[in-house]
matplotlib code that plots the C-alpha trace (Angstrom):
import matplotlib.pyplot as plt

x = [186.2, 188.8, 190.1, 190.5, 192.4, 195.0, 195.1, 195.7, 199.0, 199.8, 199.3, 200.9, 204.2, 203.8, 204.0, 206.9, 209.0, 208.0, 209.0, 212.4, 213.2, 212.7, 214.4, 217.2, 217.7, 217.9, 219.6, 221.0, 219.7, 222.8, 221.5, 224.7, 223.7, 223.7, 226.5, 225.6, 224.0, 219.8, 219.3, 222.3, 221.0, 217.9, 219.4, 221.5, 218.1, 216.8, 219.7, 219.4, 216.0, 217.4, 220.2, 219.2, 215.4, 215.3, 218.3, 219.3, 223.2, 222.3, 219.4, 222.3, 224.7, 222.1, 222.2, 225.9, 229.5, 230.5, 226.7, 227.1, 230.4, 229.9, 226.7, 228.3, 231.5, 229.5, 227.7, 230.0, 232.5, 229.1, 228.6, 232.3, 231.8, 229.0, 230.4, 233.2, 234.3, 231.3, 228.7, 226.2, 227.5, 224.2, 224.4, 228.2, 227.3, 224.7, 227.4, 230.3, 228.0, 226.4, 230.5, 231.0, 227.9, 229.2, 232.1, 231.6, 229.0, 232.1, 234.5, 231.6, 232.2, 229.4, 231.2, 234.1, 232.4, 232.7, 236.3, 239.1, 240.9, 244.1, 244.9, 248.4, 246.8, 244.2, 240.4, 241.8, 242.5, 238.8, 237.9, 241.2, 241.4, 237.8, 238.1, 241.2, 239.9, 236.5, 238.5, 241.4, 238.1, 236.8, 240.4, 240.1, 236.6, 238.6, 237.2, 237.7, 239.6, 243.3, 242.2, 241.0, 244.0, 245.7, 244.2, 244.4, 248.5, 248.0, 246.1, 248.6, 251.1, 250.1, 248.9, 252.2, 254.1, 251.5, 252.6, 256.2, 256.2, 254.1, 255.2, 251.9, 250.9, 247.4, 246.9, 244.1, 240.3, 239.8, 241.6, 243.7, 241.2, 242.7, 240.9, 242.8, 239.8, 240.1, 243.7, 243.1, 241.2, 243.9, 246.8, 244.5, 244.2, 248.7, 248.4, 245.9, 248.4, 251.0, 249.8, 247.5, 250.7, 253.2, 256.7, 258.1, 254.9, 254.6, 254.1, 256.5, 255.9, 254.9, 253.5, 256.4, 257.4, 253.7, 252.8, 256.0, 254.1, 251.0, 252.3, 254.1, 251.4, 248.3, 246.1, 246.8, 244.9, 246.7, 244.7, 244.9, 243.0, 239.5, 240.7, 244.2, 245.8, 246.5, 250.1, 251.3, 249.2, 248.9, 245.4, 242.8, 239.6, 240.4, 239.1, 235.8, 233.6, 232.8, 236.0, 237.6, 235.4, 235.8, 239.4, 240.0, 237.9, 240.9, 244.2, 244.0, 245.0, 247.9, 249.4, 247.9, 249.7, 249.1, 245.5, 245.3, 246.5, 244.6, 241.5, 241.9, 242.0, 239.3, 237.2, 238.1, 236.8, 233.9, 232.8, 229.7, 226.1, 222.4, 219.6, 221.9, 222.4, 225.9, 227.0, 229.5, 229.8, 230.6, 232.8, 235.5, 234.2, 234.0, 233.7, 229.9, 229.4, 227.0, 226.8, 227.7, 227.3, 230.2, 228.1, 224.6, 222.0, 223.6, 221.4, 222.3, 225.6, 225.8, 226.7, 224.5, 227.5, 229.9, 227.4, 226.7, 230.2, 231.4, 229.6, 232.2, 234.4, 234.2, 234.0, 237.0, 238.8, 236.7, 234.7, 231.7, 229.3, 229.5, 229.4, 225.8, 224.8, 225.5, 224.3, 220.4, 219.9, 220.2, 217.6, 215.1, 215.5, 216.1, 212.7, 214.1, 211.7, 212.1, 209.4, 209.1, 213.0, 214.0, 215.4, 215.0, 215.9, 213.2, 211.4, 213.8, 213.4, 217.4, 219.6, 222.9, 221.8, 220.7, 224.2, 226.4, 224.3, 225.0, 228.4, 228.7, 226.4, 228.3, 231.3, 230.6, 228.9, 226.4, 228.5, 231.6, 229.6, 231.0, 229.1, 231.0, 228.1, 224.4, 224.9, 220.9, 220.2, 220.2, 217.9, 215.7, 215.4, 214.9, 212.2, 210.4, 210.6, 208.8, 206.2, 205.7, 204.6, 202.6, 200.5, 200.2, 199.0, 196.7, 194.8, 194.4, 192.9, 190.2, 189.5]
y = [121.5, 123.1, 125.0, 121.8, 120.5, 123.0, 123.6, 119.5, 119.8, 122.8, 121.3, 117.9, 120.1, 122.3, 119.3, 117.6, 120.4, 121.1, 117.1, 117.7, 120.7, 118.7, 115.7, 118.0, 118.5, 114.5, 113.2, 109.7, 108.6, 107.2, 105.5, 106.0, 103.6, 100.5, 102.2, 102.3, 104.2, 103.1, 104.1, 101.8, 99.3, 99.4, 99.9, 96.6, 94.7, 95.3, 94.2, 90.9, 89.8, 90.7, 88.6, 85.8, 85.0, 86.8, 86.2, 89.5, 89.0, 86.3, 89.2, 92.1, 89.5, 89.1, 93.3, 94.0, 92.0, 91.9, 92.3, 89.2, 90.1, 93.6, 93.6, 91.1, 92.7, 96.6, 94.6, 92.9, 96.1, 98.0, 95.6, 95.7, 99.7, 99.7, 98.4, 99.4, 98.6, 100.3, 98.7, 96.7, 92.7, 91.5, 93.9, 92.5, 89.2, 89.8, 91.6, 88.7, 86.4, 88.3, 89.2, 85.8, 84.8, 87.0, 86.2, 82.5, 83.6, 85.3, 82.4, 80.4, 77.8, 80.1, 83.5, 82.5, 81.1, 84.4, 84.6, 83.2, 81.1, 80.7, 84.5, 85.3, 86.2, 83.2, 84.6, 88.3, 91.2, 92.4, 89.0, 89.1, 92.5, 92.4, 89.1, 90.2, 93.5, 92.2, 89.4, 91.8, 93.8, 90.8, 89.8, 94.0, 92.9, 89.7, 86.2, 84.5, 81.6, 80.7, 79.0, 83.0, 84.3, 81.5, 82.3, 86.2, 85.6, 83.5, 85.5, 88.9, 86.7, 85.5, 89.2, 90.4, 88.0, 88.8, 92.9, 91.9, 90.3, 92.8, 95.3, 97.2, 98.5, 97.0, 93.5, 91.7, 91.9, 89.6, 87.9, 91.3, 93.9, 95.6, 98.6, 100.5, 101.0, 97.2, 97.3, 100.0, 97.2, 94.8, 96.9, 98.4, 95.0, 94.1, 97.5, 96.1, 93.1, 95.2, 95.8, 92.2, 90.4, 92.7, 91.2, 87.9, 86.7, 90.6, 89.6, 91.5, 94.7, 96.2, 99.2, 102.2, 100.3, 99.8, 103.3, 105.3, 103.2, 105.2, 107.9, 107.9, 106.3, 109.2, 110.4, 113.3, 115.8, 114.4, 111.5, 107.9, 106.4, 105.0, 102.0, 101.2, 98.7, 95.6, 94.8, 98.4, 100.1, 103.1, 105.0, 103.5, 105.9, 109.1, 109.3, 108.9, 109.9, 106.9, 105.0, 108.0, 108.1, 104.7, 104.8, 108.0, 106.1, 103.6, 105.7, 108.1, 104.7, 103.8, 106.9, 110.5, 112.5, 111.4, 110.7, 114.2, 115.6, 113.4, 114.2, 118.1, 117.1, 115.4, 118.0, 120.4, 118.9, 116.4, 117.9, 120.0, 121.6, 121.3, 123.4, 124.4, 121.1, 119.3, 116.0, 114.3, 114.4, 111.3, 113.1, 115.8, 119.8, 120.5, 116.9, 115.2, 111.8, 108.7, 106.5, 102.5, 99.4, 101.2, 104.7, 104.3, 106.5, 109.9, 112.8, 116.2, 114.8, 114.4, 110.5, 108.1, 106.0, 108.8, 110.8, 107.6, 106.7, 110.4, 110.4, 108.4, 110.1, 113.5, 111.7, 110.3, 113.5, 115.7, 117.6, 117.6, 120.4, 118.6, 115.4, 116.3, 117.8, 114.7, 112.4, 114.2, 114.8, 111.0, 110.4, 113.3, 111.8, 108.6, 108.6, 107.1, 105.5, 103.0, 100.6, 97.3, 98.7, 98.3, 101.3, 101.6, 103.7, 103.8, 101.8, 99.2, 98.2, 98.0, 96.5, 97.4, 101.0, 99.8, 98.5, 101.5, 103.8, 101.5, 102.0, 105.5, 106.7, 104.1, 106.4, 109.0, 109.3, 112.1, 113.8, 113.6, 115.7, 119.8, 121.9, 125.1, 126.7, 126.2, 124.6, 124.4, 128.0, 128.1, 125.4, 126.9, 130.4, 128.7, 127.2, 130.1, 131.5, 128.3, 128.0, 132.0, 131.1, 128.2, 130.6, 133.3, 130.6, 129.1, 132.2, 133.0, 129.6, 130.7, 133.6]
z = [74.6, 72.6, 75.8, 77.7, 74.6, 75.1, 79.0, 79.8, 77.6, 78.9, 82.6, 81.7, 80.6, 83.5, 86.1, 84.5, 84.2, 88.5, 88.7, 86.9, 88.9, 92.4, 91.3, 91.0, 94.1, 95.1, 98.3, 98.8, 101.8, 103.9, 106.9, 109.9, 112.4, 109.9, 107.8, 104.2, 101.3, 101.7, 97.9, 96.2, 98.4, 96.7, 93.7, 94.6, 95.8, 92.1, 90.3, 92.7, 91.5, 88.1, 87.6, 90.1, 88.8, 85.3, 84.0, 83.1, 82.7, 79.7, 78.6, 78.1, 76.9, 73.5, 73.4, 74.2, 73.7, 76.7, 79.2, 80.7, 82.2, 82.4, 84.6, 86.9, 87.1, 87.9, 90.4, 92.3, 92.2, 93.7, 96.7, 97.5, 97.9, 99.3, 102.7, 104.8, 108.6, 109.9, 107.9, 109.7, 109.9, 108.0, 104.8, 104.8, 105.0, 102.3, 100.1, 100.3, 99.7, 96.5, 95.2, 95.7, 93.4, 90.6, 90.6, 90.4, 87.5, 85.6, 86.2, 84.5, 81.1, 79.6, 80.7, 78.8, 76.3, 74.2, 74.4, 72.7, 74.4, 71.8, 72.4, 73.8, 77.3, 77.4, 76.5, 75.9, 78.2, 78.6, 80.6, 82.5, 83.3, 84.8, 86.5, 87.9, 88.8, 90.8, 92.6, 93.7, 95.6, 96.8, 98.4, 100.1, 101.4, 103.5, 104.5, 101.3, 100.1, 99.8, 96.3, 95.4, 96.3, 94.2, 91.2, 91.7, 92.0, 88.7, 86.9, 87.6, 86.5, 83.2, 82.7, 83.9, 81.4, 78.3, 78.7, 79.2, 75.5, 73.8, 71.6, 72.4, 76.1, 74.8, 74.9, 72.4, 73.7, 70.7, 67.9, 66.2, 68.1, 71.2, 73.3, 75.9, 78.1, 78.1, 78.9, 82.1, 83.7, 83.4, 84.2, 87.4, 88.8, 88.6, 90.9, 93.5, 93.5, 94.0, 97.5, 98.0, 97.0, 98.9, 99.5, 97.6, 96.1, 94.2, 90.6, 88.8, 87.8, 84.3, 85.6, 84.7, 81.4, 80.3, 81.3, 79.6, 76.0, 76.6, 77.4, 74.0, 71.9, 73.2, 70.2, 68.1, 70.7, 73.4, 75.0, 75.4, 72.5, 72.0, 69.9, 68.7, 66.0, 68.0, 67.1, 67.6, 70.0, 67.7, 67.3, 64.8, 66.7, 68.6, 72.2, 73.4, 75.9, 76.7, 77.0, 78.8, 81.0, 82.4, 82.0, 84.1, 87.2, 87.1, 85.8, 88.6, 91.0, 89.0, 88.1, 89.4, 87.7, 84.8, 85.6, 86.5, 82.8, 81.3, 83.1, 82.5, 78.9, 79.2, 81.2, 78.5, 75.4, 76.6, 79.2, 78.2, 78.7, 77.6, 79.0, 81.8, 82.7, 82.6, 80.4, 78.8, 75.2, 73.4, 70.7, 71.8, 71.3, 67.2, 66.5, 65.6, 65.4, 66.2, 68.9, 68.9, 70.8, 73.8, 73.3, 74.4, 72.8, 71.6, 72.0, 71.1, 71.4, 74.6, 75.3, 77.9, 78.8, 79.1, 81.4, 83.7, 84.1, 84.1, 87.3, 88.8, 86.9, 88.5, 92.0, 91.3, 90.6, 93.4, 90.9, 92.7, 90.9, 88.4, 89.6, 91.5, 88.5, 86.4, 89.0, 89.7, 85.9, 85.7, 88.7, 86.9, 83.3, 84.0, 85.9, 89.4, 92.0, 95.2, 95.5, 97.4, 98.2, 95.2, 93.4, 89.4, 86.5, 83.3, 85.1, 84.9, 81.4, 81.3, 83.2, 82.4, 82.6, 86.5, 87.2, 85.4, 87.8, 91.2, 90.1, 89.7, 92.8, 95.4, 94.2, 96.6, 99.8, 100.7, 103.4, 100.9, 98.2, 98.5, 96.2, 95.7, 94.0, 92.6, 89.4, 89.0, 88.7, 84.3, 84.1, 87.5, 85.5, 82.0, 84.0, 85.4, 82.1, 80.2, 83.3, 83.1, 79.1, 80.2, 82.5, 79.9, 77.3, 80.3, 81.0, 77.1, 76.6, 79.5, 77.2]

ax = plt.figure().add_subplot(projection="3d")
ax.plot(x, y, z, "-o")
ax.set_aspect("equal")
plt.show()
């Protein structure tokens, strides 16, 4: 009895380390003739019975700030990436129609309800920027409304006029609290106008007068802040993982260059390894520090949110080791399965986590994904090694 008592352990280890190895070596399943990605369609059919019959967006909005508008916002931006000129007319069809729902869910009386609506840009930069943002892609995906379009033109304009009268290149996300990552959204939707609202009806643009302020207001190591002080745009909280990483998915649009110096910054100090396995920390190199509300769980400093959206991160900026690596260590720990074709991560105890993930794997398509070497092999020979000591210890128990 005392032999079985320490073989099932040892077995039980044995076959969740084999699991994790596999999982490693995850493939999105694209399907060609109906032209789109099977698994973040499954991932997108999960999120559906989520927000439409459990209310999940109202669920995250009682854990996080800003979950109501977040997980419709992620899941909207999803759908609208998830098809393109060759995707079947159906899943199209299913997509306007579910962009359409979000973003009638965002533009709600309850969405706004946790805004203020006296700030200079009307219910703060994080709701504008984000609206904006998620209508701008559902003007790209066509067949939608002239009153749309309307309020996209209004909305770059009022967002125009608020960064033309601020001292600060970051706006308010709430009364005398201002985050640049807030602020990327905002200005990241003026540049889609740039091009939706081409010729006379271009809202002016802020975009080399709002970017030459960044550029002279970065953090002390050379990065564009986590938080700043509201009237002056000057850092309050260094950079984060988190924030960074989000930013970076959007800067690289408006201004490469830049994007690109920033991002080898970034690569630099945040990005970082654990048992052979790559993630994103949510402080830079020789910093420690907890995670928050933004953060996710923080474990062995590496950051949840960082790593998730660092995905898209290193898609963004053709990293694609890493970018593989980051993206099948979330499938192995995050315990991915399809069932009933829906796709679901920790058994889909959390949402947001669900929609952050859509997010980051519609990034990149299968066929795009250029490994330049086999970024699995530490944690494959840390492997053998641990399964070589569970056989040792197995036969001794036999003894």
């Amino acid at each position: 009895m005392v032999k079985l008592f320490i073989r099932i352990p040892i077995l039980l280890m044995a076959v969740v380390l084999v699991y994790f190895n596999i999982r490693l070596f995850h493939t999105q399943s694209y399907n060609a003739d109906l032209g789109y990605d099977e698994d973040v369609y499954a991932q997108l059919q999960h999120l559906k019975t989520e927000l439409h019959q459990k209310n999940a967006a109202i669920k995250m909005q009682q854990f996080f700030p800003e979950g109501f508008i977040f997980i419709n916002a992620l899941y909207a931006l999803t759908w609208c990436e998830l098809v393109d000129s060759n995707t079947d007319s159906t899943i199209k069809k299913e997509a306007i129609e579910e962009v359409d729902w979000a973003i009638s869910e965002i533009l709600s009386e309850y969405a706004k309800s946790s805004f203020n609506e006296e700030l200079p840009l009307k219910y703060g930069v994080f709701y504008r920027g984000w609206t904006n943002y998620v209508i701008a892609q559902r003007i790209n995906l066509g067949t939608t409304s002239s009153s749309l379009k309307q309020l996209f033109k209004q909305n770059c304009d009022e967002i125009s006029e608020a960064y033309e009268k601020s001292e600060s290149p970051y706006l308010e996300s709430y009364y005398m609290a201002a985050w640049p990552a807030d602020n990327m959204l905002a200005v990241a939707s003026l540049n889609l106008g740039e091009q939706i609202l081409a010729g006379s009806h271009s809202p002016k643009s802020i975009l080399p007068i709002w970017l030459e302020k960044v550029k002279k207001l970065l953090d002390d190591d050379g990065r564009i802040p986590h938080g700043v002080q509201w009237e002056t745009g000057k850092t309050i909280e260094a950079s984060k993982g988190n924030s960074m990483s989000l930013m970076l998915c959007f800067l690289y649009d408006i201004d490469s260059s830049f994007a690109k110096s920033q991002f080898i910054n970034y690569k630099e100090n945040f990005l970082d390894e654990r048992l052979g396995l790559p993630g994103i920390r949510e402080h830079a190199k020789g910093l420690a520090g907890d995670g928050d509300i933004d953060s996710g769980p923080v474990i062995w400093e590496i950051g949840g949110a960082a790593s998730i959206v660092g995905q898209r991160t290193m898609a963004t900026y053709s990293e694609w080791n890493v970018y593989l690596g980051l993206r099948n260590s979330i499938e192995a720990f995050g315990a991915a399965y399809i069932w009933n074709g829906k796709k679901k991560y920790v058994f889909g105890q959390m949402p947001m986590a669900d929609a952050f993930i859509a997010w980051s794997n519609v990034a990149a398509k299968e066929s795009t994904i250029k490994t330049t070497s086999n970024w699995r092999w530490k944690f494959q020979l840390g492997s053998a090694f641990v399964l070589l000591i569970f056989s040792l210890l197995g036969k001794i128990s036999l003894k």
